[in-house]
SETORNU-85177 format. One line per field, with one value per residue: chain; residue in three letters; residue number from 1; y, x, z of N, C-alpha, C in turn. Coordinates in steps of 0.001 Angstrom, whole numbers, plus 500000, padded with zeros to 6 digits. Example, Ala and Ser with C-alpha at 12.3 -4.5 7.8 and 13.67 -1.06 7.14 Angstrom:
# SETORNU-85177
ch	c(A  A);
aa	c(ala  ser);
i	c(1  2);
n.y	c(494310  497750);
n.x	c(513190  512850);
n.z	c(507800  507080);
ca.y	c(495500  498940);
ca.x	c(512300  513670);
ca.z	c(507800  507140);
c.y	c(496700  500030);
c.x	c(513200  512900);
c.z	c(507800  507870);
***
This chain:
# SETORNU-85177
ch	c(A  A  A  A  A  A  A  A  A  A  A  A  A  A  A  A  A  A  A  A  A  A  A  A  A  A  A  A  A  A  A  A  A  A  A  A  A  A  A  A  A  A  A  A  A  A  A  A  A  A  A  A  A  A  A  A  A  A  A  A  A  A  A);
aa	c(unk  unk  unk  unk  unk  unk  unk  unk  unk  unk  unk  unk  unk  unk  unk  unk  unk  unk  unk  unk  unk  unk  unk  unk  unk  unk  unk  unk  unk  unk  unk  unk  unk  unk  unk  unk  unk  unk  unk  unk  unk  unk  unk  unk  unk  unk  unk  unk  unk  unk  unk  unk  unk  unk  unk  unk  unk  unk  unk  unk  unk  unk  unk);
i	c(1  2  3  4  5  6  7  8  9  10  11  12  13  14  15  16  17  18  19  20  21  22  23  24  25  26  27  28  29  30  31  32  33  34  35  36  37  38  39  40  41  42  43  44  45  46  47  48  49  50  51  52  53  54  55  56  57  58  59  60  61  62  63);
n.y	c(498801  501391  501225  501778  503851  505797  505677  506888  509660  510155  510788  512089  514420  514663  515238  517856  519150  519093  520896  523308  523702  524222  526790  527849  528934  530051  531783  533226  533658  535417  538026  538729  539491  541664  543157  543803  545406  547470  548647  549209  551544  553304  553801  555076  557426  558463  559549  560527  563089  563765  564872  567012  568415  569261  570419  573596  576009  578665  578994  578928  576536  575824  576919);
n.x	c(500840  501865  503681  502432  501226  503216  504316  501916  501881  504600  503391  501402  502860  504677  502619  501680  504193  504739  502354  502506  505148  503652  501849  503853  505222  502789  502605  504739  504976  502667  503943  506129  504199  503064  505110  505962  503925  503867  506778  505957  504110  505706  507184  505396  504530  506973  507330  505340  505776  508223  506829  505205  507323  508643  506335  505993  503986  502800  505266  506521  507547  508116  510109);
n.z	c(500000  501139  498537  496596  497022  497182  494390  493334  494450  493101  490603  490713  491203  488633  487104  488145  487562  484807  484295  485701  484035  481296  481766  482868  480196  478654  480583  479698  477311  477190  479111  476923  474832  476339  476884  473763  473277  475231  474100  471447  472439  473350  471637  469767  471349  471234  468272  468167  469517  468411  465916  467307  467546  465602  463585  464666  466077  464034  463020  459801  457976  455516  454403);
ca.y	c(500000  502656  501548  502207  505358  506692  505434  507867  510513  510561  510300  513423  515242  514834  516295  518585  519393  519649  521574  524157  524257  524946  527395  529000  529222  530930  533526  533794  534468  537384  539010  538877  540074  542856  543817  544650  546566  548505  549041  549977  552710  554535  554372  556024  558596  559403  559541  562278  563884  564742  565181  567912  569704  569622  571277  574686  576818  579753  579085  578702  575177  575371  578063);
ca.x	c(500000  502634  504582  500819  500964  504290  503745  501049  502417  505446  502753  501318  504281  504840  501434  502029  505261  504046  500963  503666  505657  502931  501556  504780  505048  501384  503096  506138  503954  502049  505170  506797  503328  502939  506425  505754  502602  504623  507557  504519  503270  506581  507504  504052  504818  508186  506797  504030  506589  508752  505802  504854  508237  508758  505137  505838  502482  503175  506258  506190  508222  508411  511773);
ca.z	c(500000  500906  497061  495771  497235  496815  492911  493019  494501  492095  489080  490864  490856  487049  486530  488682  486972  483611  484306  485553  482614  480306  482704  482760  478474  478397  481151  479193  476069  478005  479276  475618  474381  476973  476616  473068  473127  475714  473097  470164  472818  473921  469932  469177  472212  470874  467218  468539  470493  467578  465106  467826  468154  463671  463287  465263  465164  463688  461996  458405  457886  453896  454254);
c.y	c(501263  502534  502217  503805  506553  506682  506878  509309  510982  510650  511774  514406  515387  515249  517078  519733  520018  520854  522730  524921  524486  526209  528408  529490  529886  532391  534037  535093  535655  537934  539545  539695  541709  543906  544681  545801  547750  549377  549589  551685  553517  554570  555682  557236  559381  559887  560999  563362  564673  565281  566494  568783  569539  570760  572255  575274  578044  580007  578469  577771  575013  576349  577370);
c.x	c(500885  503372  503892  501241  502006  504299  502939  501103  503504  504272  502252  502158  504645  504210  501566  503082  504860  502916  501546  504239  504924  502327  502911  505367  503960  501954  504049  505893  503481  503073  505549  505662  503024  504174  506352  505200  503563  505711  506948  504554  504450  506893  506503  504527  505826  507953  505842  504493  507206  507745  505322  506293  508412  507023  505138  504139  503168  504251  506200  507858  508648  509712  512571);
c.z	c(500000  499624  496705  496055  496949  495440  492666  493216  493854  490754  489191  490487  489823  486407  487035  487734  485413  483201  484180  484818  481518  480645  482113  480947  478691  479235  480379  477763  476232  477655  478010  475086  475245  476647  475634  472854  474015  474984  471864  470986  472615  472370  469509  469638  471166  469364  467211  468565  469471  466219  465176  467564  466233  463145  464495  464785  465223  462862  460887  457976  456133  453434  454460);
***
């Protein structure tokens, strides 16, 4: 009875284990995915940013 059981408790443990490591791929995925979108935005920002400081108002840009 205790092989039975220790059997089963290692069988656990490998599901366990696995469950884990797919688990931790789907987070990894996020992160990598969040990461980007984060790297998209501050591009956009900085993109705005100088968009804003090249179009002065008032100054005539075609001289």
């Amino acid at each position: 009875q205790t092989y039975r059981d220790l059997a089963k408790g290692e069988q656990t443990a490998a599901q366990l284990e696995a469950n884990l490591t797919v688990l931790e791929s789907k987070l990894e995925a996020m992160l990598q995915a969040l990461e980007g979108r984060a790297q998209d935005e501050n591009q956009n920002e900085k993109q705005k940013g100088g968009d804003a400081q090249r179009a002065v108002p008032g100054k005539d840009m075609t001289k």
